[in-house]
N, C-alpha and C positions, 0 to 999 in steps of 0.2 A: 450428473454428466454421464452418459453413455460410456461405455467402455471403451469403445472406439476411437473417441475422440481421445481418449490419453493412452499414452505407452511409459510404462518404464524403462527408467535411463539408467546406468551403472557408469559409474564416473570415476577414477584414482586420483588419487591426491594428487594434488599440486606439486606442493612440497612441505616438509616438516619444519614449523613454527623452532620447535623446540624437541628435544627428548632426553630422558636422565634413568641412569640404572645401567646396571650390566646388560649392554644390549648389542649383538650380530645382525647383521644384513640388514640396518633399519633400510638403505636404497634399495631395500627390493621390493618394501612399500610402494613405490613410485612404479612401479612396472607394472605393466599390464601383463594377464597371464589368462588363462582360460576358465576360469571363474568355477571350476569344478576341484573339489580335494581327493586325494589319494593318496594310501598308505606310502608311499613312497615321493616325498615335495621335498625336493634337495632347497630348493630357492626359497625361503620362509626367514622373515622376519623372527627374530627369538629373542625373550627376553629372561633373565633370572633373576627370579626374587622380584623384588618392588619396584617401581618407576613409573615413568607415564612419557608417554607422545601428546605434539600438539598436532592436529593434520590441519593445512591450508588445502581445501579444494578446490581454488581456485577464482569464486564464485559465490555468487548468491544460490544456493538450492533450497528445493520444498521437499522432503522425505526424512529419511533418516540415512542411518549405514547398515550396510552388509559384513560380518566377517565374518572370515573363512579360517575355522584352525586346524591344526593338522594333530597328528598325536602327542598324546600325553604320559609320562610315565606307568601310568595307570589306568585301565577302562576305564572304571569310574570317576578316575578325577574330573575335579569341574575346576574353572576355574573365576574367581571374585574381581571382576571389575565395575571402575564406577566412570561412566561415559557423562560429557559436562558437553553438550552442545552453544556456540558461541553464533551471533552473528556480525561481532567484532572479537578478537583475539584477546581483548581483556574480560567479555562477556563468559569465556570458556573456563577462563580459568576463576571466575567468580562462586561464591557460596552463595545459598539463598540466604535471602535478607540483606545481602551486602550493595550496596548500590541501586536498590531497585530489584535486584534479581530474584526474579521467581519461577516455581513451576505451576504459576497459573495455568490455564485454556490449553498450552501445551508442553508437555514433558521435555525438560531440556536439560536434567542432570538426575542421572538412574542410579543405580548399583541393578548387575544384573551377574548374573552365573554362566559361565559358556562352557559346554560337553567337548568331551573331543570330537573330532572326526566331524566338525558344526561347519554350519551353514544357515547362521541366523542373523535376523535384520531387527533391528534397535532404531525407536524414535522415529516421530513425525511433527516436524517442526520448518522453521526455517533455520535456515544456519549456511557460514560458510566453514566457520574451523570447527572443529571438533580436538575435544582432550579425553584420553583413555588414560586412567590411572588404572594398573595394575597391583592387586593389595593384598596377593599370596608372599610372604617370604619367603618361605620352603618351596617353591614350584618354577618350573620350567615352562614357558606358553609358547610356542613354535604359532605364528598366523603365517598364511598363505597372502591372505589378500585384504584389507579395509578399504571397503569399496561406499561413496554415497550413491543412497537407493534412491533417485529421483524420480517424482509422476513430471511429463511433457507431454503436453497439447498438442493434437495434431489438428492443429486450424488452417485454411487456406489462405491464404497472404491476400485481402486484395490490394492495399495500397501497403507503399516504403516510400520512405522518405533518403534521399543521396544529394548532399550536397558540395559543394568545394568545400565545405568548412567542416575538418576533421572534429573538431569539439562539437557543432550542432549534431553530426552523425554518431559521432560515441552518446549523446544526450538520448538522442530518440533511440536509441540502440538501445541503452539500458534502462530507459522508459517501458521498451518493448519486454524486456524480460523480465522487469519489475511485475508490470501486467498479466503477464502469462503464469509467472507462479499464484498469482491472488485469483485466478480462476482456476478452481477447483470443482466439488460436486456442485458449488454455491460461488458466488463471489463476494468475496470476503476480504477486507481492506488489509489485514496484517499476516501474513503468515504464519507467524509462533504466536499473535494472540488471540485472543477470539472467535472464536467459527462462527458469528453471527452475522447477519445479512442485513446491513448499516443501512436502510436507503439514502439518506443524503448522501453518507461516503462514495457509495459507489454509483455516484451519476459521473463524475470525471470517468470513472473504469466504463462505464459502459457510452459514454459517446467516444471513450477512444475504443472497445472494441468495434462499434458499427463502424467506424472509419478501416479499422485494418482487416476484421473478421466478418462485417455482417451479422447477420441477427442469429448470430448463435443458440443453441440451449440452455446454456446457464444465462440468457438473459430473462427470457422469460419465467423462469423457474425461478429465477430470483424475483420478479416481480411478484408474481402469484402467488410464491411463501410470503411473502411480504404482506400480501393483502388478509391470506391467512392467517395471520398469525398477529394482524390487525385491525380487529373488525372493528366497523364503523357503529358508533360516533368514537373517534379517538386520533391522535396524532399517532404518524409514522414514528416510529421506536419514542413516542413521546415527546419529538421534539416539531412545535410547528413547520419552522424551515425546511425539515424533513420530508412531509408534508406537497409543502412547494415541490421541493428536487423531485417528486414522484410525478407530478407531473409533467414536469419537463422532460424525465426521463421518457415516460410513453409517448411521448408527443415525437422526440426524438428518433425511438423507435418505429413509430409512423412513419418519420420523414425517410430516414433512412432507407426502411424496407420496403416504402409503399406499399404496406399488408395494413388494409385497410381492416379485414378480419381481425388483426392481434387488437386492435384498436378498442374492437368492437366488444369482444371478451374482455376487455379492461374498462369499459365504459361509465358502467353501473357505479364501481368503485372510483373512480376518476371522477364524476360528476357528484358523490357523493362529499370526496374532500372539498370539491368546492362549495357546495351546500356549506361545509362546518367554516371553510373560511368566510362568507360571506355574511355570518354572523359576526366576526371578528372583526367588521368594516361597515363603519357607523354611516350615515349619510353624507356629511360632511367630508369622509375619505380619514378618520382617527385610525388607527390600529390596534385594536387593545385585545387579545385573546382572553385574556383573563373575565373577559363579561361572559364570555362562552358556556353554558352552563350542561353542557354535555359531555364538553372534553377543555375544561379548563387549564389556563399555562400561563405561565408568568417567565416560560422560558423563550428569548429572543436569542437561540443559539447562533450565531454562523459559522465559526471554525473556532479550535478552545486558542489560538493566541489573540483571542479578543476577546477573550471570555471576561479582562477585566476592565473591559470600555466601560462607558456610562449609560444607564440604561435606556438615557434618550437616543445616544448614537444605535445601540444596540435593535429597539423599534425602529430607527429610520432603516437603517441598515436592513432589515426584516421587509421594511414596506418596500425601496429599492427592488430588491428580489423578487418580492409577488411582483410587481410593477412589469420589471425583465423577462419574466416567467410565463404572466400573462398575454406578455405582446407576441412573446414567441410561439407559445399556444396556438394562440389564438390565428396568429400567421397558417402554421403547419398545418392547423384544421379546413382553417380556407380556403388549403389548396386540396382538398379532398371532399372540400363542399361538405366539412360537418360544421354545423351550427356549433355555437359557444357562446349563446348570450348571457348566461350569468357567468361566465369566466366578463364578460366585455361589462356588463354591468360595476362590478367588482371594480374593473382597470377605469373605470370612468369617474368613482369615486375616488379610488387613491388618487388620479389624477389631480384633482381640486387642488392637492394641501401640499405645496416642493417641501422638500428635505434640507435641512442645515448641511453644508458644508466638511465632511468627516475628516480624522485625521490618518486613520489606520488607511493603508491599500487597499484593504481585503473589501473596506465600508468605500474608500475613495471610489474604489472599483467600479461596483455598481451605481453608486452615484452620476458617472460617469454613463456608462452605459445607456443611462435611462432618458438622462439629462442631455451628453454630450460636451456637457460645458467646461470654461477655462478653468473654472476654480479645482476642481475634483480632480484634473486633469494635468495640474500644476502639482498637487498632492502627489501624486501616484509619481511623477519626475523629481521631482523634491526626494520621495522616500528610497526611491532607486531598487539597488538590487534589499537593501537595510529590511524594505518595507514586502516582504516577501514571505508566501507564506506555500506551501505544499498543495492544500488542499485547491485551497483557490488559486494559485498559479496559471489557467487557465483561464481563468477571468482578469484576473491584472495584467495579466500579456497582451490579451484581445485588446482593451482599453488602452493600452500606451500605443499597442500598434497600429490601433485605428488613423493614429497623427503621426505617429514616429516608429514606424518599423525595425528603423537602424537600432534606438534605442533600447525596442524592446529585447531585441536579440540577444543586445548588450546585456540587460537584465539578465535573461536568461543564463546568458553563458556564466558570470559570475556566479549565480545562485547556485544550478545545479553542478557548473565546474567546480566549485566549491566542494560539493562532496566526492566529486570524482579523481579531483585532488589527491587528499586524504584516502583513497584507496576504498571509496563505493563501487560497488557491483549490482546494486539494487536502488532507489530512491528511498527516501527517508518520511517517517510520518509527519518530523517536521524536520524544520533546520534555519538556523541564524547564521550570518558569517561573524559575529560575534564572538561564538564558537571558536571560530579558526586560532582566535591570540594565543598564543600558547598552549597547543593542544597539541598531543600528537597524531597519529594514523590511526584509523582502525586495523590496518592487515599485519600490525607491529604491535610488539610487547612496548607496552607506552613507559619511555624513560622517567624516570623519576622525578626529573627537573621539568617534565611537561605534566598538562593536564591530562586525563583520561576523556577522548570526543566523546563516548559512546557515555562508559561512566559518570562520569561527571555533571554533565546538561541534562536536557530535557524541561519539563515545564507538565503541570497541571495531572494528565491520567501515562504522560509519555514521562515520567522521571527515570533517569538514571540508565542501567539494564533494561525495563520493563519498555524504552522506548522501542519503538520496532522501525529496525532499519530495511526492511521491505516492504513498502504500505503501497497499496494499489491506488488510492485516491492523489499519489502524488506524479501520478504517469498523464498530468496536463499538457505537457511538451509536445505527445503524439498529435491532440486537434490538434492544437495552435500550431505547429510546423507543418502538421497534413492543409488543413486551411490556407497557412500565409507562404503555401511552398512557392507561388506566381511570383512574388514580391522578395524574393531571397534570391539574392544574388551568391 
């Protein structure tokens, strides 16, 4: 991403989780000040000997912090802190290995040395609280300022969503800021994990950027690493369904931008995956990837809380999706007057052979979609907000609101109120209300007699700590309310 388009933010605490030790002025942490040091800073936090702060900043952020210290008894002294980045206030105060917590993909608990007279920035992660331990006993540390060093998007708004209902607007609000942090040089689903460029995860992130930004930079640049860094014959990051999402995503990107050119540079490679799908689709309309003998898979991914369906649901679930994929395609091309006959060849086989009746949402979903019918339809109201999942959110909403708008809303609001409840600033990469029985906050020191939300859940590659509680694939809410805004009352 250009430089232009982001600016660094400089943010003060919230306010203090916790703090322990001989410690002056911790409120002057909370003040803004001019972010410059000099020998002469009456107003400085100071501590002696050992301790630690917890800082709430309020917020979901993507950077790290800034401190600022002032002198030291000594030029030379330095001073020994170990910084523990959180993005629940039990995740800060965590060791690695304890629940999941690691410093995988990004740095989120250091020991670092700080000079006097400093003006240094620590950590790039996501996080909202941060904990400094202090681990001189003999030393005095006088800080000026702990400031988070946040990178922000300078994009052009074209569409907002305002409605009377203060919950759907706090929803797509923090949909919104969820989003904006996961776009970075790249777009990248979780902010503390992996810098890698998902394409299935990030087709939700980018049909909700075209809706609020337009055809950005990091769209393209995400495609075209993508295709780099996946040359043909092969699935997208290995996973067929992947695969799928990529063309939907360009197709999407077509619709959107009417750049008929972006189309055209992605052509080769888009016409290419279908080539590999179209070996994976027998005459009769079977789906078996695994006869593929150029890029073989036996994986029927669609989102990991279904990861342990059956793996008939799991292929139909997969044929659904091409089915969806394909109609849509194939739509968006026609109106640009591009040909797609082996995308329609493809959809005319799967057509032959209907799909069993799914139990999950996420399979109900599509089923629906494709189909329309009562049965999948009945699932998806049956499973409620219960049957709900982050990734797909976009598509289970679409489908119930195709019949019942009221309902879906409904849905919605439980699901995602559910974490905003509990004290979310960001969306989550997944989330059960399950959860909720006896758990407590994440922006709270979790009491003893409750469960730890953050610690404690999770499921499959999201356990414990390591889940990430700002995922960009869960910002479904932006379509679906930009979409169904006619229809909301």
């Amino acid at each position: 991403m250009n430089k232009e388009n982001r600016n660094i933010q400089y943010i003060c605490p919230f306010k203090i989780i916790e703090s322990k030790g001989d410690i002056k002025n911790l409120e002057y942490l909370l003040h803004e000040s001019d972010s410059q040091i000099s020998i002469y800073e009456p107003d400085c936090f100071e501590l002696n000997g050992e301790g630690f702060i917890v800082i709430d900043f309020g917020q979901e952020q993507a950077g790290g912090i800034r401190l600022l210290t002032n002198m030291a008894e000594k030029e030379t002294d330095v001073y020994n802190l170990r910084i523990r980045f959180g993005e629940s206030v039990s995740e800060c105060y965590s060791d690695i290995g304890e629940k999941g917590s690691t410093n995988n993909h990004s740095i989120r608990d250091m020991l670092v040395t700080i000079p006097t007279l400093s003006d240094q920035s620590y950590g790039d992660t996501g996080f909202r609280f941060v904990r400094i331990d202090f681990l001189d006993k003999d030393k005095t540390i006088r800080i000026k300022s702990i400031l988070a060093k946040c990178w922000r998007n300078n994009f052009k708004l074209l569409k907002n969503f305002d409605s009377s209902d203060a919950k759907l607007n706090k929803i797509f609000d923090v949909s919104k800021h969820t989003l904006e942090l996961c776009i970075q040089n790249y777009i990248w689903d979780g902010i503390k994990r992996d810098r890698l460029v998902w394409v299935g995860d990030m087709e939700p992130e980018i049909h909700a950027i075209l809706h609020l930004f337009g055809q950005i930079e990091a769209v393209e640049k995400s495609i075209s690493i993508s295709e780099k860094h996946n040359p043909m014959p092969c699935w997208m990051n290995g996973i067929p369904s992947y695969s799928m999402w990529y063309l939907l995503i360009v197709c999407e990107v077509l619709y959107y931008s009417k750049d008929v050119k972006f189309y055209r540079r992605h052509e080769q490679y888009f016409n290419s995956i279908l080539d590999l799908i179209n070996k994976g689709v027998s005459k009769n309309g079977v789906l078996d990837f695994s006869t593929i003998k150029d890029a073989p898979s036996n994986s029927y991914f669609i989102d990991w809380p279904s990861c342990d369906a059956s793996e008939e649901d799991k292929i139909n679930a997969n044929k659904n999706l091409l089915i969806y994929i394909l109609r849509q395609c194939i739509n968006i091309l026609n109106k640009f007057d591009i040909e797609c006959n082996i995308g329609k060849q493809i959809l005319a086989r799967l057509e032959l052979r209907p799909t069993n009746i799914p139990k999950l949402s996420q399979f109900a979903a599509l089923h629906y979609l494709v189909n329309k019918d009562d049965e999948s339809f009945n699932v998806l109201i049956n499973n409620g907000s219960n049957g709900m999942t982050t990734f797909m959110s976009y598509y289970i909403l679409t489908a119930i609101a195709d019949r019942d708008i009221y309902k879906a809303i409904q849905i919605l609001k439980e699901y995602y109120g559910g974490m905003l409840d509990r004290g979310a600033t960001s969306f989550w990469e997944n989330f059960s209300l399950s959860w909720l029985d006896g758990s407590g906050r994440i922006d709270e020191i979790t009491p003893t007699n409750l469960k730890d939300l953050h610690g404690d859940y999770g499921d499959y590659c999201y356990k414990g700590y390591r889940h990430s509680l700002c995922h960009g694939w869960s910002c479904g809410p932006i379509s679906f309310l930009l979409e169904q805004k006619g229809r909301i009352k």
